[in-house]
C-alpha positions in Angstrom: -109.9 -172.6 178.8 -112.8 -171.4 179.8 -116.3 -171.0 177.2 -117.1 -168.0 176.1 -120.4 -166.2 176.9 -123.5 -165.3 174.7 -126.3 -163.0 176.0 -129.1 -163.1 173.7 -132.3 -160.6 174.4 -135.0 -162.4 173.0 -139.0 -161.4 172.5 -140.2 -164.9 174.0 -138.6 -168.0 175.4 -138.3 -170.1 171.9 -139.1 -173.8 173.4 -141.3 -175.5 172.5 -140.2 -174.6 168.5 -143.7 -174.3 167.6 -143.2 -171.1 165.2 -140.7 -170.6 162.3 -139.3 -167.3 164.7 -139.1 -169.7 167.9 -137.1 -172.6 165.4 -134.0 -170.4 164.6 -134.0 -168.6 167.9 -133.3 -172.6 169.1 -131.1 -173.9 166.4 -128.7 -170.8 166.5 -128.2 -170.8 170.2 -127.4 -174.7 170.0 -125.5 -174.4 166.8 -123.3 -171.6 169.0 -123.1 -173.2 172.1 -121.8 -176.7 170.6 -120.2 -175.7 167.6 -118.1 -172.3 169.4 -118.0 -173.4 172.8 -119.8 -170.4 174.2 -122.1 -170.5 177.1 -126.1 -168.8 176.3 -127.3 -166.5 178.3 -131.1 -165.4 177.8 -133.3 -162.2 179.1 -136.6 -162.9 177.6 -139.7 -161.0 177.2 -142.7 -163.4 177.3 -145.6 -163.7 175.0 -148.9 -165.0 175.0 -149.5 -168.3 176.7 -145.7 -168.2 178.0 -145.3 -168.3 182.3 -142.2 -168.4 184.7 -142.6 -172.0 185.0 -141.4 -172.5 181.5 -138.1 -171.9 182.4 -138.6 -175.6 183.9 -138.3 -176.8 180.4 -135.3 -174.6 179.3 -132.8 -176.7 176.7 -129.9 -178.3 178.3 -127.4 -175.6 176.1 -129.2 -172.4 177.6 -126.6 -171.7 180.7 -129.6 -169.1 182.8 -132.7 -167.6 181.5 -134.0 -164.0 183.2 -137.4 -162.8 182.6 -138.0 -159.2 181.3 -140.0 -157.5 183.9 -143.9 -156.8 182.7 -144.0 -153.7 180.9 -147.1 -151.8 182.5 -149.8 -150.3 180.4 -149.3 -146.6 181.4 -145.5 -146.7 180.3 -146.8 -148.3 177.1 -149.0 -145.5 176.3 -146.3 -143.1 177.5 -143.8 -145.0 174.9 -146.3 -144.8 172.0 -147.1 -141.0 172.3 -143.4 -139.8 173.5 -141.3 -142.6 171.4 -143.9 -143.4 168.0 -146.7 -140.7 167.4 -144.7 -137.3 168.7 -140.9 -137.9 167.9 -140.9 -140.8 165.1 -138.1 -142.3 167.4 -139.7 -146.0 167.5 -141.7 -147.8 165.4 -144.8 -148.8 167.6 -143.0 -152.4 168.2 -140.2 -151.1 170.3 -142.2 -148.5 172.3 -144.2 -152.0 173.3 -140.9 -154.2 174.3 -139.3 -151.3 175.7 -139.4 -150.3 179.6 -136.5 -148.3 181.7 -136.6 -151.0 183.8 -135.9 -153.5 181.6 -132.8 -151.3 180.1 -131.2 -151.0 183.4 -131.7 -154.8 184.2 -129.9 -155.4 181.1 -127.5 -153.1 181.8 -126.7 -154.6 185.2 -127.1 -158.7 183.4 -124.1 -157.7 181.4 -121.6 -156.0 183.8 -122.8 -159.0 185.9 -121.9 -161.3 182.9 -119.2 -159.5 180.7 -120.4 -160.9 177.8 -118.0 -161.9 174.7 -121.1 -161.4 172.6 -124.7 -160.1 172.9 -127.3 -160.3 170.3 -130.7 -158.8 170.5 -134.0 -160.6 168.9 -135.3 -158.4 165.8 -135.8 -154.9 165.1 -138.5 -154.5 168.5 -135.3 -155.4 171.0 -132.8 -153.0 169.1 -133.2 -149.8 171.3 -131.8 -151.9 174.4 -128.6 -150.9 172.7 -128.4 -148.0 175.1 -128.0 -150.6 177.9 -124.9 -152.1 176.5 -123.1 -149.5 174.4 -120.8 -149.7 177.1 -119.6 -153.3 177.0 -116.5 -154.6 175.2 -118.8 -157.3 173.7 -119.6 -158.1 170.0 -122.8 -156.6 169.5 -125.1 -158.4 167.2 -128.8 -157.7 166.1 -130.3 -160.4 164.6 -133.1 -158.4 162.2 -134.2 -162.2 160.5 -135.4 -160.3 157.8 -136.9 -156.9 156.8 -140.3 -156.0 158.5 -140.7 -152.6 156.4 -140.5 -154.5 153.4 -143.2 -157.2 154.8 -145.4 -154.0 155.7 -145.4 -152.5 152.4 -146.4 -155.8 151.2 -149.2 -156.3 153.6 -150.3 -152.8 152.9 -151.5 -154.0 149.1 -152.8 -157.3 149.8 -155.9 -158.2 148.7 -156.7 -159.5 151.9 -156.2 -157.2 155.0 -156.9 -158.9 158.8 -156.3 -157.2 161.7 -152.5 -156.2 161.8 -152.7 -156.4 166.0 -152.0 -160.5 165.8 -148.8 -161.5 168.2 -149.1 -157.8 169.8 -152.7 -157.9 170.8 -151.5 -159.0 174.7 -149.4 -156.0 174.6 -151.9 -152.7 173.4 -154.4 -151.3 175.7 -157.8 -152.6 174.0 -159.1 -149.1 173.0 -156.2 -149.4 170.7 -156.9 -153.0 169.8 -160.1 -152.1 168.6 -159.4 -149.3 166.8 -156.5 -150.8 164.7 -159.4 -152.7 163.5 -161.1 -150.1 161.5 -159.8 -150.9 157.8 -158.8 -147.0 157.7 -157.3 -146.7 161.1 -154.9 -150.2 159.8 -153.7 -148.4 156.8 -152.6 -145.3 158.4 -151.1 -147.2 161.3 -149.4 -149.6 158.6 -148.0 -147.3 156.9 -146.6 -145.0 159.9 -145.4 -148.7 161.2 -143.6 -149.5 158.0 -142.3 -145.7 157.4 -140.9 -146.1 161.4 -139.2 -149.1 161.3 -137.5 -148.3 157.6 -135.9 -145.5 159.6 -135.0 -147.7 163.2 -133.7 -150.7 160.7 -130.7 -148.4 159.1 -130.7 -146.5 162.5 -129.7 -149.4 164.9 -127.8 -151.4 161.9 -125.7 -148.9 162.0 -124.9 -149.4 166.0 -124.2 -152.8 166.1 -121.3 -154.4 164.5 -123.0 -156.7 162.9 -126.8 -157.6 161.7 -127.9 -161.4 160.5 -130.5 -161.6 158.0 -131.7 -165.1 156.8 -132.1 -164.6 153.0 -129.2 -163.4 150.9 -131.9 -160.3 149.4 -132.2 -158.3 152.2 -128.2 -158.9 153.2 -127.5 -157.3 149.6 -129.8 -154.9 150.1 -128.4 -153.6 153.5 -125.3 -154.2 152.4 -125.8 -151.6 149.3 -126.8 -148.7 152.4 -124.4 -150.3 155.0 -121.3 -152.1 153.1 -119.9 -155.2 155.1 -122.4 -154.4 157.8 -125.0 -157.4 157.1 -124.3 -161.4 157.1 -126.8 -164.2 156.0 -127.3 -166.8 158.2 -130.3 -168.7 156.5 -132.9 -170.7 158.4 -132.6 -174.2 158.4 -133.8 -177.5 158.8 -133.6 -181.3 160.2 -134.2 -183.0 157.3 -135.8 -186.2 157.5 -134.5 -189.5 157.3 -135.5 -191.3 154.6 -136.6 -194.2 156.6 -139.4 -192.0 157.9 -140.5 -191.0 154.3 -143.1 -193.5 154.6 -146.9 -194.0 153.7 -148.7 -193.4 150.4 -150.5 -189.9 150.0 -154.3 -189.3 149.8 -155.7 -188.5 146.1 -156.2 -185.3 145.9 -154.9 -184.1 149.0 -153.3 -180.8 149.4 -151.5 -179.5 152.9 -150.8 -176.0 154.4 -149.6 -175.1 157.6 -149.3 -172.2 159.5 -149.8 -170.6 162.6 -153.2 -168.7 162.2 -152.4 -166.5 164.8 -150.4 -164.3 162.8 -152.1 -162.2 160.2 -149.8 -162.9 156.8 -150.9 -167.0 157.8 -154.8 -165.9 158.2 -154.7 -163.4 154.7 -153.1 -166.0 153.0 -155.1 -168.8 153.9 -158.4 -166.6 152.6 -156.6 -165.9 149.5 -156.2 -169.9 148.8 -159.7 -170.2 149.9 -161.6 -167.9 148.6 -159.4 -168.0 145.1 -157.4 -170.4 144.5 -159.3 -173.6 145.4 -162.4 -172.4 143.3 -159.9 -172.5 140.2 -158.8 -176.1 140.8 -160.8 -178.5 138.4 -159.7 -181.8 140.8 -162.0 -182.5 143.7 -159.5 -181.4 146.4 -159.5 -181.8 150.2 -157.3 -178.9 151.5 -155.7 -179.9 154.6 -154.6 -176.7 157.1 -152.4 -177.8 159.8 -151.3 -175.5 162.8 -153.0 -173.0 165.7 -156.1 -172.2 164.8 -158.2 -169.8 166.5 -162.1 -170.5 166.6 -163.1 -167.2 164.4 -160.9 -169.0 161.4 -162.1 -172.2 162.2 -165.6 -170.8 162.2 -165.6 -168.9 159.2 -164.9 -172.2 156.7 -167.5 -174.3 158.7 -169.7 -175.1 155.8 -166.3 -175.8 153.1 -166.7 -179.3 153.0 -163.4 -179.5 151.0 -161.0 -177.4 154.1 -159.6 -179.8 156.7 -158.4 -178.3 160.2 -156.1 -180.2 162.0 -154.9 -177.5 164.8 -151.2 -177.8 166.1 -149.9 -181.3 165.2 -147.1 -183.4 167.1 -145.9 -185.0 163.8 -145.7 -183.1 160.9 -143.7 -185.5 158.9 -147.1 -187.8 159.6 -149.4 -185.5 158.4 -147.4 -183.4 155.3 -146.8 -186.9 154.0 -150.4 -187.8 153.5 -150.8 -184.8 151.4 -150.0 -185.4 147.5 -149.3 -181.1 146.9 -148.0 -178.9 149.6 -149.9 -176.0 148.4 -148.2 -173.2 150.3 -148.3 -169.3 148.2 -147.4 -166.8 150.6 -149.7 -163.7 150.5 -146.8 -161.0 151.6 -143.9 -161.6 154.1 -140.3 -161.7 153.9 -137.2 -163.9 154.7 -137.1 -167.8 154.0 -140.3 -169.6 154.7 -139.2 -172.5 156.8 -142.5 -174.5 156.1 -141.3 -174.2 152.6 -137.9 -176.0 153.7 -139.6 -178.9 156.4 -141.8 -179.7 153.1 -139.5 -180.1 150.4 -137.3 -182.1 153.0 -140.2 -185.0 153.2 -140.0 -185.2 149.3 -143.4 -183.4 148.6 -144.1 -181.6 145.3 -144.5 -177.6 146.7 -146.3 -175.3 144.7 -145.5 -171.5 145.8 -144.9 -168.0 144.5 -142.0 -165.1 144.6 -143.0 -164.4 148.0 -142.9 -168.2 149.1 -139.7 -169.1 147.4 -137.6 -166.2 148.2 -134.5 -166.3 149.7 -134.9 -170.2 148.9 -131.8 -171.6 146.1 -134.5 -173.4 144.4 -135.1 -173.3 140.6 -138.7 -173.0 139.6 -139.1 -176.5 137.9 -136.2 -178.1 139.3 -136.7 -178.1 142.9 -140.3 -176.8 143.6 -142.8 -175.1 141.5 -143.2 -170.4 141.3 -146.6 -169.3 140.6 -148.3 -165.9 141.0 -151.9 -165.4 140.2 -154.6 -167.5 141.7 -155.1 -169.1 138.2 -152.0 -170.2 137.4 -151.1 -171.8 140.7 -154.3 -173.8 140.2 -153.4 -174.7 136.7 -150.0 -176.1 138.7 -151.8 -178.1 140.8 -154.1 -179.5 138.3 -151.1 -180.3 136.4 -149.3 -182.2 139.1 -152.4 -184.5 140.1 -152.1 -185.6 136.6 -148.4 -185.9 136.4 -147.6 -187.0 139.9 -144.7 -189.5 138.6 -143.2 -185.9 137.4 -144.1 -183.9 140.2 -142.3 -186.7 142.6 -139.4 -186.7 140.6 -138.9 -183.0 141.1 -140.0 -183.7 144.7 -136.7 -185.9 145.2 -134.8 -183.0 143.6 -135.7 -180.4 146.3 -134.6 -182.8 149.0 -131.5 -183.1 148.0 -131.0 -179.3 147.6 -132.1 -178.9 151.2 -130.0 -181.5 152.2 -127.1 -180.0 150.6 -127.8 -176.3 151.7 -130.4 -175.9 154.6 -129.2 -179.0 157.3 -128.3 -177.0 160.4 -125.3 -178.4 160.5 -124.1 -176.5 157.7 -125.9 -173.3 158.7 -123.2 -173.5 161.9 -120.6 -172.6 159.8 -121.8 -169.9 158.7 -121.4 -168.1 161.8 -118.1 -168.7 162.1 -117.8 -165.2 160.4 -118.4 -163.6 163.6 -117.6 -165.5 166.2 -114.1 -165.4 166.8 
């Protein structure tokens, strides 16, 4: 008996997993190609940094990859006024991923294929729909999680960088530069947010099915659109506890991210600039991932911020740490950092934001704190109780274990894939 076949339109080739986004795109095509037998198929839009030639290093369960054709800076513009500004059609994401040519390459991949299944990556892929309405094939759109919701978030942060981030290789620089006027953010925020609201119901209601990876926003689609949305949570390898090795450095606290991406760069200001301040221990604060030279430069003189940039060993460098200190400014979905930590059995102090979507008791598993003084009075708290704080620690592994190993996450989509 033959495998079945996956087609999966994704916004960037997801090897190496060096970004939360990039880690479930990987895990759920393996997950589907060992656990249900069905071959992957990818067309992929590149991002930044990403060439041809890495479709040299492609995963051994990806059947083909096919690159999206650059989308030229004219049809852009064209998309933006016609699609975004004029009509309201598109948010501004999906006027940049979208091309004609693209849709009819699509189109022509899946009569090629004839696809049991084809998913599409987020909300900015979702209006390739047109180029496979036709197809007998189980049409999936895997949202991840709610990008309205993370907008209206963003838009009352204290901290506000430029919103551009992962889409700056994609606008026309005028447009770059003027989405960094504070004014000209908030008004394209809030048309962005407003936009994709409308596209999210719009295109859930095309597909036959739409995976979200925390329970909240399945419940809340599910309210609008019953039976429509599925969770299919993020998860994790845990470590073995034969790598759990090494004793932490007093007083050292770890946060990663990638500080690319704006809700990473606000929040590490907010911990910074607030937090830190309020903690009476003389902490080193440890920030581990991409790291632009504008961040880097900015914290120069803080003798008490350590920047590591991109790491091959996490394990190796969240171990040394005695607090993963790791409150998340505004986003939405399951914070997978929040999982790969708790997994290597190190107290993690968050907030709501942080821990949501996460079946961890505040307490029990990990620690939920909102104001920049009271997650300082946490952390103060653990250096003083670490024997507590480890036990706790232990605790959190073993609900990962039991919950977030990928293994069990397979099963899950069993629910669609018949």
């Amino acid at each position: 008996m033959s495998n079945k076949k996956l087609l999966f339109v994704t916004t960037r080739l997801f090897w190496p997993t060096d970004s939360g986004r990039k880690l479930s795109l990987y895990y759920y095509c393996k997950g589907i190609h060992e656990k249900y037998n069905c071959d992957i198929y990818i067309y992929s839009f590149l991002e930044a940094g990403q060439t041809e030639a890495d479709i040299e290093k492609k995963p051994e369960f990806i059947k083909e990859v096919r690159l999206a054709k650059p989308i030229g800076k004219v049809e852009k513009i064209q998309n933006l006024v016609t699609k975004s500004l004029l009509t309201h059609k598109w948010p501004i994401q999906c006027s940049l991923y979208y091309s004609r040519q693209n849709s009819e390459q699509i189109k022509r991949y899946c009569d090629e294929l004839q696809p049991d299944y084809i998913f599409t990556d987020m909300i900015r892929t979702s209006m390739y729909y047109d180029a496979f309405r036709h197809s007998r094939a189980l049409k999936v759109l895997d949202m991840d999680d709610l990008l309205s919701a993370r907008y209206e978030r963003q838009l009352h942060a204290k901290y506000k960088s430029n919103i551009s981030g992962q889409y700056s290789g994609r606008l026309p620089g005028i447009i770059n530069k003027l989405i960094g006027n504070q004014m000209v953010r908030n008004a394209v925020l809030t048309m962005e947010r407003d936009l994709t609201a409308k596209a999210e119901i719009r295109y859930s209601k095309l597909y036959d099915k739409v995976i979200f990876v925390s329970e909240v926003e399945t419940a809340y689609l599910n309210k609008k659109l019953p039976g429509k949305a599925i969770t299919i949570p993020v998860g994790i390898n845990a470590v073995p506890e034969i790598e759990l090795i090494g004793e932490p450095k007093k007083n050292l606290l770890s946060y990663v991210g990638n500080l690319k991406v704006a809700a990473n760069v606000d929040t590490l200001h907010w911990i910074i600039s607030d937090i830190l301040p309020k903690i009476h221990h003389d902490v080193k604060f440890m920030v581990i991932g991409k790291c632009p030279d504008d961040v880097r430069e900015k914290y120069k003189d803080n003798d008490h911020v350590i920047f590591t940039g991109r790491v091959e060993n996490l394990v190796e460098y969240i171990r040394k740490s005695q607090i993963f200190l790791s409150p998340i400014l505004y986003g939405t979905g399951i914070k997978t950092k929040i999982l790969e930590a708790m997994s290597m059995c190190v107290p993690v102090v968050t907030n709501d934001v942080g821990a949501e979507g996460i079946e961890a008791k505040d307490g029990q598993e990990l620690w939920v704190r909102n104001d920049s003084a009271a997650i300082a009075g946490q952390v103060d708290y653990l250096l003083e109780h670490y024997d507590a704080a480890l036990s706790v620690a232990e605790a959190g592994r073993k609900l990962v274990e039991g919950k977030y190993e990928w293994n069990i996450i397979y099963i899950k989509f069993g629910k669609i894939l018949i």
